[in-house]
Backbone as XML, in Angstrom:
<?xml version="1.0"?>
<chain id="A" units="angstrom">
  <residue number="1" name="UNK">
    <atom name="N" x="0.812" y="-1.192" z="0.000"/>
    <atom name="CA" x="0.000" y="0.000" z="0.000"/>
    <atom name="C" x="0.858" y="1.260" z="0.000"/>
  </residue>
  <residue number="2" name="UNK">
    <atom name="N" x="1.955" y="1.277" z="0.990"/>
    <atom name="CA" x="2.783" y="2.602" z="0.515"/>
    <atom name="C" x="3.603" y="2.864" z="0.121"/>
  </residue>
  <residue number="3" name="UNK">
    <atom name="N" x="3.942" y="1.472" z="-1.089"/>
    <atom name="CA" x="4.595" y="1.564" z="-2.033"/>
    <atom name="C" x="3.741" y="2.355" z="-3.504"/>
  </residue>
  <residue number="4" name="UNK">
    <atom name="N" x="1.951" y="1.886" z="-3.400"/>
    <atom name="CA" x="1.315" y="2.381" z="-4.310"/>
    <atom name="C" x="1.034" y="3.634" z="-3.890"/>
  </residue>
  <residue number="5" name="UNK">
    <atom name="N" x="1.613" y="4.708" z="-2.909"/>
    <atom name="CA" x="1.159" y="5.623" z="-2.471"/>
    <atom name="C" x="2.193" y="6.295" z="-2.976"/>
  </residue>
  <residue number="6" name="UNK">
    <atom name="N" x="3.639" y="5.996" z="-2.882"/>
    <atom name="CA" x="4.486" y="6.611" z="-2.930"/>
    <atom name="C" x="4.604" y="6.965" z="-4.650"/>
  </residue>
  <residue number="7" name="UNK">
    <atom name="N" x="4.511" y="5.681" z="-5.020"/>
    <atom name="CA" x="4.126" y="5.920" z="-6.885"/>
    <atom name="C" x="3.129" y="6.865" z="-7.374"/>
  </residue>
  <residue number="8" name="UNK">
    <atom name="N" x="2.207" y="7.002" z="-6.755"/>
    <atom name="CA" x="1.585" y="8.238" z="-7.272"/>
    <atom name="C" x="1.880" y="9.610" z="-6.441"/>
  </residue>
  <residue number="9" name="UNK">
    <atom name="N" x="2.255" y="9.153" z="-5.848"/>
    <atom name="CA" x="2.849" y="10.956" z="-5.356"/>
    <atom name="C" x="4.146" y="11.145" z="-6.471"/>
  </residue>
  <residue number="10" name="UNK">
    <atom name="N" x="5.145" y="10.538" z="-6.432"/>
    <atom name="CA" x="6.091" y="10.475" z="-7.409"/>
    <atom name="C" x="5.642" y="10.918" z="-8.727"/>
  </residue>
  <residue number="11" name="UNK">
    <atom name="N" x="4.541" y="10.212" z="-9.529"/>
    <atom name="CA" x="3.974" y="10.722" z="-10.610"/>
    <atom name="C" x="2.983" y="12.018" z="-10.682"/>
  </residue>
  <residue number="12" name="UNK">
    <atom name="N" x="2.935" y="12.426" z="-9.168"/>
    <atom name="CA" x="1.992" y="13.805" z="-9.388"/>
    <atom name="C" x="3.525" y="14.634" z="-9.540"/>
  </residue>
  <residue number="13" name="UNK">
    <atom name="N" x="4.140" y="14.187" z="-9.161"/>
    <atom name="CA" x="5.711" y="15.258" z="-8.346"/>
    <atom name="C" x="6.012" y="15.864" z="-9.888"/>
  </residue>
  <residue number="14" name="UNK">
    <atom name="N" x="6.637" y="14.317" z="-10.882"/>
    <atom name="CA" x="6.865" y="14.453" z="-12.176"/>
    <atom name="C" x="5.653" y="15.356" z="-12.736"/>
  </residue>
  <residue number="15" name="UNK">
    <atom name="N" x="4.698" y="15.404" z="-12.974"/>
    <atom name="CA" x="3.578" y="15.885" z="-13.765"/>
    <atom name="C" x="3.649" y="17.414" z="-13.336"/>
  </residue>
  <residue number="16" name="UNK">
    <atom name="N" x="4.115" y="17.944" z="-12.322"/>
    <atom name="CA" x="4.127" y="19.013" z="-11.722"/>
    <atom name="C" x="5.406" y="19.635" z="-12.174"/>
  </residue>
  <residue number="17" name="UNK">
    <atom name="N" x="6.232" y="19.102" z="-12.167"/>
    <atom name="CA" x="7.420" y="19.308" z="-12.661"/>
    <atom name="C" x="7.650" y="19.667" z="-13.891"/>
  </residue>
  <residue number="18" name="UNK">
    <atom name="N" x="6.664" y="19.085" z="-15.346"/>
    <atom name="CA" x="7.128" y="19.264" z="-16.556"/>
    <atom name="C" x="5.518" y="20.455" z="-16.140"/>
  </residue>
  <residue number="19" name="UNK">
    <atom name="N" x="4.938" y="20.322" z="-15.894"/>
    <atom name="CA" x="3.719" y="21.666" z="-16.373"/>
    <atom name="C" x="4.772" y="22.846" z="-15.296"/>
  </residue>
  <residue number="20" name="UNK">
    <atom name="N" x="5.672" y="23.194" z="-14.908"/>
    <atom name="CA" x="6.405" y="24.085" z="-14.117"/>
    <atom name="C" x="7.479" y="24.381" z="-15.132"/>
  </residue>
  <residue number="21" name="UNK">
    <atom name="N" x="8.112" y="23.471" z="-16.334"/>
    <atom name="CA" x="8.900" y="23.389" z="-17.082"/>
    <atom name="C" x="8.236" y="24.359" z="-18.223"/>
  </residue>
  <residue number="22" name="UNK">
    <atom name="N" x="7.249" y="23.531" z="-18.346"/>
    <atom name="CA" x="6.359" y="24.095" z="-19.528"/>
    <atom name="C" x="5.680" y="25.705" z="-19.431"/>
  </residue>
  <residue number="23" name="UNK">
    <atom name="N" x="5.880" y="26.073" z="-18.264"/>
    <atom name="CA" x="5.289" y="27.527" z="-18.353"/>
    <atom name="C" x="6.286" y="28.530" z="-18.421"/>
  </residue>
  <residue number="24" name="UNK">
    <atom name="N" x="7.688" y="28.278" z="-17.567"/>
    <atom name="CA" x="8.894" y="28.731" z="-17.892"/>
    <atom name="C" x="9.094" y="28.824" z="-19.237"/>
  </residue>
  <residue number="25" name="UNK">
    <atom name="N" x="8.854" y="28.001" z="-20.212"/>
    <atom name="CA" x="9.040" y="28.188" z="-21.717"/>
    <atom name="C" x="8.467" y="28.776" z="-22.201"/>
  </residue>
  <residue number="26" name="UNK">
    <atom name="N" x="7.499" y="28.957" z="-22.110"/>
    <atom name="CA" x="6.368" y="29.706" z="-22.813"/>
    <atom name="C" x="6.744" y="31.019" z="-21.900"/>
  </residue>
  <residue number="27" name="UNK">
    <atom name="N" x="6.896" y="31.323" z="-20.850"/>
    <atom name="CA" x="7.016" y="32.716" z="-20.475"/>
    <atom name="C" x="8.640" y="33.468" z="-20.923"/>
  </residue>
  <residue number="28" name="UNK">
    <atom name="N" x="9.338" y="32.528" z="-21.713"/>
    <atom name="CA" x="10.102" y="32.981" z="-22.223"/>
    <atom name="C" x="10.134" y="33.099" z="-23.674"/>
  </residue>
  <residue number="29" name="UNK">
    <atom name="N" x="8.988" y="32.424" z="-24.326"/>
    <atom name="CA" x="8.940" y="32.978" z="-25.743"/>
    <atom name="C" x="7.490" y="34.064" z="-25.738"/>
  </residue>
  <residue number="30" name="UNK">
    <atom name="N" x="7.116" y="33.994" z="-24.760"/>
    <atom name="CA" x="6.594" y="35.485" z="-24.698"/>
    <atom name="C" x="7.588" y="37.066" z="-24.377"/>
  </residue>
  <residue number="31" name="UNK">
    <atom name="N" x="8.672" y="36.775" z="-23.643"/>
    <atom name="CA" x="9.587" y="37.742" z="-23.815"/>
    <atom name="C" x="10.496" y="38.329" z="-24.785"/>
  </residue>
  <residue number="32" name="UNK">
    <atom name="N" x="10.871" y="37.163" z="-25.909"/>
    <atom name="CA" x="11.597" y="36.950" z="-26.389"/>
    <atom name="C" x="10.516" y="37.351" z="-28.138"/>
  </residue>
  <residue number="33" name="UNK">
    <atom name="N" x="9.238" y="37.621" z="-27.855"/>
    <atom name="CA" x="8.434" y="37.467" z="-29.111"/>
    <atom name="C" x="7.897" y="36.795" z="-29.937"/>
  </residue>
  <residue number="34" name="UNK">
    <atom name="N" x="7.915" y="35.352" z="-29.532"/>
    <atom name="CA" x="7.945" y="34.239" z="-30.322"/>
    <atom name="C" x="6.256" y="33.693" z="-30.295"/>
  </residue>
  <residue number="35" name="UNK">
    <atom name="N" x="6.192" y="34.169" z="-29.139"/>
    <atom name="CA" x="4.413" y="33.838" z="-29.312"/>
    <atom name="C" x="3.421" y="35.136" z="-29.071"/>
  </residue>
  <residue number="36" name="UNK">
    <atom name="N" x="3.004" y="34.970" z="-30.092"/>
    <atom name="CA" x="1.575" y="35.919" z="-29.692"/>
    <atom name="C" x="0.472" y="36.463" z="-28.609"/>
  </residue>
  <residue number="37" name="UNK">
    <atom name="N" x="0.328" y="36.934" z="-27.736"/>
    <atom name="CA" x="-0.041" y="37.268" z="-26.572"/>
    <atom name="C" x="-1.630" y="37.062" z="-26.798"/>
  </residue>
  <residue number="38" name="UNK">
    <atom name="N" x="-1.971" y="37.908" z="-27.757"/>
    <atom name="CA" x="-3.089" y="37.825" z="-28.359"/>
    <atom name="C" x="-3.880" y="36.789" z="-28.799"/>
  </residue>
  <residue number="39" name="UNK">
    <atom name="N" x="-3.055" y="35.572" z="-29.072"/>
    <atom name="CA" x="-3.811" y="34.814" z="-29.518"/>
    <atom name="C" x="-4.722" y="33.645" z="-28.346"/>
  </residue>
  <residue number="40" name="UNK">
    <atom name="N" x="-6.055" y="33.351" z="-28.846"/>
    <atom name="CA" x="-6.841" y="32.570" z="-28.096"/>
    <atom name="C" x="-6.561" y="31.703" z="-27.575"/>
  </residue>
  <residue number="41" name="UNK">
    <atom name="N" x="-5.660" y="30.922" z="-28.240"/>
    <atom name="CA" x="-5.476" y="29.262" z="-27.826"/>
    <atom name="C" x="-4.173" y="29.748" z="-27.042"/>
  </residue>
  <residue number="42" name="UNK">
    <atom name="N" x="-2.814" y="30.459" z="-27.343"/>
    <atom name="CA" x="-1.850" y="30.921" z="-26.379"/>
    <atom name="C" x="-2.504" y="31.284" z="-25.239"/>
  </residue>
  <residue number="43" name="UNK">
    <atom name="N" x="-3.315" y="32.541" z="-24.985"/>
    <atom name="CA" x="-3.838" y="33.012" z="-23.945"/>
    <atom name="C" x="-4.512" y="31.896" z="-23.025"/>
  </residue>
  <residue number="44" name="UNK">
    <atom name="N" x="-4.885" y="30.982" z="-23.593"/>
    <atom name="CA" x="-5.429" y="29.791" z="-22.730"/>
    <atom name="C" x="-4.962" y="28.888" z="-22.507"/>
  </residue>
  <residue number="45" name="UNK">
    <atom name="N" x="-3.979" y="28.534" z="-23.207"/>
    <atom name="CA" x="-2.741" y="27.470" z="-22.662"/>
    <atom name="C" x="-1.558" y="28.332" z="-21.061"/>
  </residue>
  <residue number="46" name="UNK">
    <atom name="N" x="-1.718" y="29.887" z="-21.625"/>
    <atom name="CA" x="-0.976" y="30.381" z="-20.272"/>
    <atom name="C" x="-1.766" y="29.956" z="-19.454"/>
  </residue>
  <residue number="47" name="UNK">
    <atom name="N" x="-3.208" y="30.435" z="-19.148"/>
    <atom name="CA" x="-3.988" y="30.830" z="-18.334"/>
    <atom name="C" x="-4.216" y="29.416" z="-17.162"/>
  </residue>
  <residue number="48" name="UNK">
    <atom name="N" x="-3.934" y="28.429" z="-18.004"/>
    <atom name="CA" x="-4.170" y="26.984" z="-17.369"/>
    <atom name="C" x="-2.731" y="27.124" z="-16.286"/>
  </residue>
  <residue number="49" name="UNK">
    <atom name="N" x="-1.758" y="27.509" z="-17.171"/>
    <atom name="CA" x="-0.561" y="27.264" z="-16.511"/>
    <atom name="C" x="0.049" y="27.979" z="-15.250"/>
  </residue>
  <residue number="50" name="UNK">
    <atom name="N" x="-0.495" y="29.027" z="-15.357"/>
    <atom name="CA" x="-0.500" y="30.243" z="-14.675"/>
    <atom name="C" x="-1.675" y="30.008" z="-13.070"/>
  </residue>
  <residue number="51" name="UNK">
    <atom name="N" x="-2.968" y="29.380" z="-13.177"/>
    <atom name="CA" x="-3.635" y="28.221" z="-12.128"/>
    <atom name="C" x="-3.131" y="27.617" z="-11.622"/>
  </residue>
  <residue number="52" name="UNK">
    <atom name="N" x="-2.411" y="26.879" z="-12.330"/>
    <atom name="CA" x="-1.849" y="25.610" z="-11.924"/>
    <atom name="C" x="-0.642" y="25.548" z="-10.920"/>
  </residue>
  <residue number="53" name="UNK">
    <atom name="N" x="0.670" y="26.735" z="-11.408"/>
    <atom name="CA" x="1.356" y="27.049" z="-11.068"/>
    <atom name="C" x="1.422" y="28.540" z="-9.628"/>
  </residue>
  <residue number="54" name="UNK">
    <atom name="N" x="0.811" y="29.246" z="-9.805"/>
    <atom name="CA" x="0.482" y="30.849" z="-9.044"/>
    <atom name="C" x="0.212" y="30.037" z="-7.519"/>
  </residue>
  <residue number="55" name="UNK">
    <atom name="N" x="-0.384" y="28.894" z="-7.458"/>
    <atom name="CA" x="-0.581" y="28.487" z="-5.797"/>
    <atom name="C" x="0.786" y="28.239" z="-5.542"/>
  </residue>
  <residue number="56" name="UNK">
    <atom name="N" x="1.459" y="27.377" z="-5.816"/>
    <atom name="CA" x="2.664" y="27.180" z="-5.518"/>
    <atom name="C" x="3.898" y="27.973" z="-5.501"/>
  </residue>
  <residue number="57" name="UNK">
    <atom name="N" x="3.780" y="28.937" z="-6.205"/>
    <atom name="CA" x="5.003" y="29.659" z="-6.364"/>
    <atom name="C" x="4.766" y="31.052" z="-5.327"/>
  </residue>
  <residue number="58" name="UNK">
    <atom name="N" x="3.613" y="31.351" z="-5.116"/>
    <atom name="CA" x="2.876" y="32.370" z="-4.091"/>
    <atom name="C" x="3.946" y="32.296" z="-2.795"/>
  </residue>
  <residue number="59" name="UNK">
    <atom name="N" x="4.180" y="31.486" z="-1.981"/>
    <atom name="CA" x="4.676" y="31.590" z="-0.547"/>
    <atom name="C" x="6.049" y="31.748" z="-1.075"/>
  </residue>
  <residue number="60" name="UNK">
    <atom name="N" x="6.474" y="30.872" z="-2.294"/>
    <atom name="CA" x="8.103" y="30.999" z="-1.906"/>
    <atom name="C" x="8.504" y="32.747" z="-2.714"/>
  </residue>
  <residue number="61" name="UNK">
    <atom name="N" x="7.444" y="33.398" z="-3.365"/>
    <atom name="CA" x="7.901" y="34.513" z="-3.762"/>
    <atom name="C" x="7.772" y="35.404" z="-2.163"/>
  </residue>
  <residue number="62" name="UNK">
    <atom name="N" x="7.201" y="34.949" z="-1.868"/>
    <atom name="CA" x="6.826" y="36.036" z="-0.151"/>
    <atom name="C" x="8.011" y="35.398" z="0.352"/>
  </residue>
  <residue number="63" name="UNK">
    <atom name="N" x="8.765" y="34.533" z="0.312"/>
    <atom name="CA" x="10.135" y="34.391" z="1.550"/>
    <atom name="C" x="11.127" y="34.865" z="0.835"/>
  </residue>
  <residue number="64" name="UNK">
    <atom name="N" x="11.137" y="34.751" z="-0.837"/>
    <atom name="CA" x="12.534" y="35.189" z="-1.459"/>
    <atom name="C" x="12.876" y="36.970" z="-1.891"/>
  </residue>
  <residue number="65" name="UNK">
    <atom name="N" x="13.457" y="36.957" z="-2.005"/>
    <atom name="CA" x="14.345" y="39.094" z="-2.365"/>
    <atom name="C" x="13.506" y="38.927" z="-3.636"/>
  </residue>
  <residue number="66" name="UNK">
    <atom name="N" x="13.260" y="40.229" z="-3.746"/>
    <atom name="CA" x="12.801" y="40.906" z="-4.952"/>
    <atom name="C" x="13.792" y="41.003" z="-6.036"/>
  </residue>
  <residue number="67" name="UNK">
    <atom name="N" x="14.142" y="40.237" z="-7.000"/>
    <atom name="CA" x="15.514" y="40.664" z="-8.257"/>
    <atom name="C" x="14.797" y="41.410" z="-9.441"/>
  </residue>
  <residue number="68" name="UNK">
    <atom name="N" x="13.923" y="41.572" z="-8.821"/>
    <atom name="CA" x="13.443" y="43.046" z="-10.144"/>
    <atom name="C" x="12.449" y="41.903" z="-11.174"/>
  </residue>
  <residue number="69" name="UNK">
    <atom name="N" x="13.365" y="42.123" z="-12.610"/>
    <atom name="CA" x="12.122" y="41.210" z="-13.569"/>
    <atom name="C" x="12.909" y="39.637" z="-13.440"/>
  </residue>
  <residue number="70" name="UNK">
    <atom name="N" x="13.545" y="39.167" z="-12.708"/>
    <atom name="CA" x="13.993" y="37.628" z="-12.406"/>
    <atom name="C" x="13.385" y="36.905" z="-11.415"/>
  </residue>
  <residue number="71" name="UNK">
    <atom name="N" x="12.643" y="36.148" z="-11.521"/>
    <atom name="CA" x="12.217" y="35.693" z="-10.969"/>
    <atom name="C" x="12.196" y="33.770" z="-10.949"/>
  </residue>
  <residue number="72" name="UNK">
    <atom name="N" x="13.303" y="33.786" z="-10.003"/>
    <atom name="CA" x="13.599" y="32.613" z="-9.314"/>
    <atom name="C" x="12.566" y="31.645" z="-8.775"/>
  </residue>
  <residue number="73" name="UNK">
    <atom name="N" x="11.063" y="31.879" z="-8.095"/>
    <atom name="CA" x="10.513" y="31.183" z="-7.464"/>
    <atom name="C" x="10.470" y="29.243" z="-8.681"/>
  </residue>
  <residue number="74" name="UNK">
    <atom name="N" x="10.327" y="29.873" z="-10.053"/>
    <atom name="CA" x="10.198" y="27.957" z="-10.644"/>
    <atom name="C" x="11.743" y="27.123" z="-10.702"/>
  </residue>
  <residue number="75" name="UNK">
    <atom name="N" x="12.362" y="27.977" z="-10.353"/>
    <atom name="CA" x="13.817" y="27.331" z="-9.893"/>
    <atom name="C" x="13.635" y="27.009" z="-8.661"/>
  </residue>
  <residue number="76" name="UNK">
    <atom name="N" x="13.369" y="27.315" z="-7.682"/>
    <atom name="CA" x="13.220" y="26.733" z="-5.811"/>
    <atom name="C" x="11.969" y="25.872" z="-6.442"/>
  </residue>
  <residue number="77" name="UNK">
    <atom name="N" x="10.808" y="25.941" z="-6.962"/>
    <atom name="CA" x="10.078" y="24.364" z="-7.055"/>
    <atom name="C" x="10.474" y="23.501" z="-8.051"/>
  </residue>
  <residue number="78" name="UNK">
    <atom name="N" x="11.228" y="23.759" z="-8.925"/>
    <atom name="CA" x="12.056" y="22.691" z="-9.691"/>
    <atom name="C" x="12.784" y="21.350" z="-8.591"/>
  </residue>
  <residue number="79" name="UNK">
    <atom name="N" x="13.862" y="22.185" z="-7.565"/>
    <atom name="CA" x="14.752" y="21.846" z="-6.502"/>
    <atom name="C" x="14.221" y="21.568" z="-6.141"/>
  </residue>
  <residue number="80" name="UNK">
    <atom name="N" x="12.626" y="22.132" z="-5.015"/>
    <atom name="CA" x="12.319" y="21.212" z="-4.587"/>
    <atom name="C" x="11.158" y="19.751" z="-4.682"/>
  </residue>
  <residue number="81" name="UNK">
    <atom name="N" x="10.549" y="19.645" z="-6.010"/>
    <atom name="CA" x="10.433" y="18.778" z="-6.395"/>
    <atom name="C" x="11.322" y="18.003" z="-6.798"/>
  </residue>
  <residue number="82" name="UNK">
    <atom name="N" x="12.676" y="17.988" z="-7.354"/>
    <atom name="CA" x="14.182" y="16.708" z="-7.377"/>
    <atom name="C" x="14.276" y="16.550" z="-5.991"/>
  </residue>
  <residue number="83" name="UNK">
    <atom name="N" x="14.286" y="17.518" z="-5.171"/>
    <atom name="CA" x="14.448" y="16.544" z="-3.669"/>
    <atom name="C" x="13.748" y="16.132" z="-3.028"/>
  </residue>
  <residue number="84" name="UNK">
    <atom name="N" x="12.304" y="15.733" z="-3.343"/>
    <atom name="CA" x="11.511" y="15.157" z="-2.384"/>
    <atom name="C" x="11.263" y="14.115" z="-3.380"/>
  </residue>
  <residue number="85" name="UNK">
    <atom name="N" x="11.355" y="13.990" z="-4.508"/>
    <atom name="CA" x="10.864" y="12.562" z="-5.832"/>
    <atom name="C" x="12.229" y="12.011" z="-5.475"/>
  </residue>
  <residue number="86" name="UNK">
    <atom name="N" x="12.845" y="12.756" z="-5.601"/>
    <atom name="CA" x="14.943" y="11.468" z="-5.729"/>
    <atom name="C" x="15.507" y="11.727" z="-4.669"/>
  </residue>
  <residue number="87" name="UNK">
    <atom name="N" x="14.976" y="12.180" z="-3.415"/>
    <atom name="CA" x="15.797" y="11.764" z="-2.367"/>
    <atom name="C" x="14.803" y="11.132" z="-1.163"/>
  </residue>
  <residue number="88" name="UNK">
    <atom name="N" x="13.880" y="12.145" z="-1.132"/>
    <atom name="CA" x="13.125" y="11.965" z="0.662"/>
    <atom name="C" x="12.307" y="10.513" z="0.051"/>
  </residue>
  <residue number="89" name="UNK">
    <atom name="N" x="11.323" y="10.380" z="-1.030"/>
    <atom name="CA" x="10.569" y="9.440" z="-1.354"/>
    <atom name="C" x="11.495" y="8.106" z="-1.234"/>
  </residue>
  <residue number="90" name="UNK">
    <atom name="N" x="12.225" y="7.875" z="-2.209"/>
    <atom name="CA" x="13.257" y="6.700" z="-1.742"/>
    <atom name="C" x="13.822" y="6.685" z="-0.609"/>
  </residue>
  <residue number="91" name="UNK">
    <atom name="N" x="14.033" y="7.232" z="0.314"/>
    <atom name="CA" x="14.492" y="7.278" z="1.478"/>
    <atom name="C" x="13.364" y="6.683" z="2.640"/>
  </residue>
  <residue number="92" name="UNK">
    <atom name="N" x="12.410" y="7.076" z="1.905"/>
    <atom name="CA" x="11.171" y="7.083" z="2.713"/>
    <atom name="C" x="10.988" y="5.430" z="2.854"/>
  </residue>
  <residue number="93" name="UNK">
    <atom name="N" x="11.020" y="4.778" z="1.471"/>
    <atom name="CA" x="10.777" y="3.770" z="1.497"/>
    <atom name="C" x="11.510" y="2.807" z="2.044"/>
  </residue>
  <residue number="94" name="UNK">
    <atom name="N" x="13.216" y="3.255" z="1.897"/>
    <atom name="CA" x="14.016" y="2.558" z="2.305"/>
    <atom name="C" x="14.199" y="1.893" z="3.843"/>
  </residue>
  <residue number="95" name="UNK">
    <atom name="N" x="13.476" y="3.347" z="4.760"/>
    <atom name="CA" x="13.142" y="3.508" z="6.193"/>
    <atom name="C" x="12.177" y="2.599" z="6.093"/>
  </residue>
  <residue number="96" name="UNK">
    <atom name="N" x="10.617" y="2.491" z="5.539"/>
    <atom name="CA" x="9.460" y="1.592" z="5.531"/>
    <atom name="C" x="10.232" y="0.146" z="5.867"/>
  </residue>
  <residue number="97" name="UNK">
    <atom name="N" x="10.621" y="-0.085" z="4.148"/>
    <atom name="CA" x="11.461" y="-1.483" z="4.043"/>
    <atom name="C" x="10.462" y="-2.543" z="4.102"/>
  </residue>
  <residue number="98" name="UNK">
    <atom name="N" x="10.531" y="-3.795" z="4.157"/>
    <atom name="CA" x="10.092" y="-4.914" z="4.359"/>
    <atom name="C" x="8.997" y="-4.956" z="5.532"/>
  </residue>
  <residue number="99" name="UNK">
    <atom name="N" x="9.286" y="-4.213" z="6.308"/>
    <atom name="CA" x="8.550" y="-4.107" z="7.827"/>
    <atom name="C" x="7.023" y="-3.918" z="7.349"/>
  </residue>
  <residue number="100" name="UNK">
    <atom name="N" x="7.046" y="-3.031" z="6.200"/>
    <atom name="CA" x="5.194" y="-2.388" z="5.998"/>
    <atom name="C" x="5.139" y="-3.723" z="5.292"/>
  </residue>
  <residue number="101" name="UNK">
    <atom name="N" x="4.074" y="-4.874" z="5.549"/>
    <atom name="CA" x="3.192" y="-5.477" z="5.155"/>
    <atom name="C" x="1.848" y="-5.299" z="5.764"/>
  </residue>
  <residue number="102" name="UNK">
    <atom name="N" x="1.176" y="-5.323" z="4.025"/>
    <atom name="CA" x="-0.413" y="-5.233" z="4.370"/>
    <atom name="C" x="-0.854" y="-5.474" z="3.148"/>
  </residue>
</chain>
């Protein structure tokens, strides 16, 4: 059982991870000019991403310095999604071990 627990947290971790990837890109070919601001289907592919992402990145922009237009917060949830999928989760289990039967 918390081996099947740990697998889907792992796969929400990953899934969180590339839609955190994926908005970083796109908010850089919106800087850069490459996509249209204007357009319907852009504006709604941000808008998902921007939901999805704005809860999470909210507290760690309130603990980190202001760098003007850089903004670090999808770098601290990048990090800390690699350290809780590839370190604490396997660790986690390693501690469980053989002992959890059910």
């Amino acid at each position: 059982m918390i081996y099947a627990l740990v697998g889907i947290v792992s796969l929400l971790l990953t899934a969180l991870l590339w839609v955190v990837i994926a908005q970083v890109i796109i908010s850089w070919l919106f800087v850069f000019k490459v996509l249209d601001p204007y357009s319907r289907t852009v504006a709604t592919i941000v808008e998902v991403l921007e939901r999805i992402t704005a809860p999470i990145y909210r507290p760690i922009r309130k603990i980190m310095p202001d760098f003007g237009p850089i903004d670090l917060s999808p770098m601290v949830v990048l990090f800390g999604i690699w350290i809780i999928r590839d370190n604490l989760l396997p660790g986690l289990l390693l501690e469980l071990g053989p002992t959890v039967v059910r």
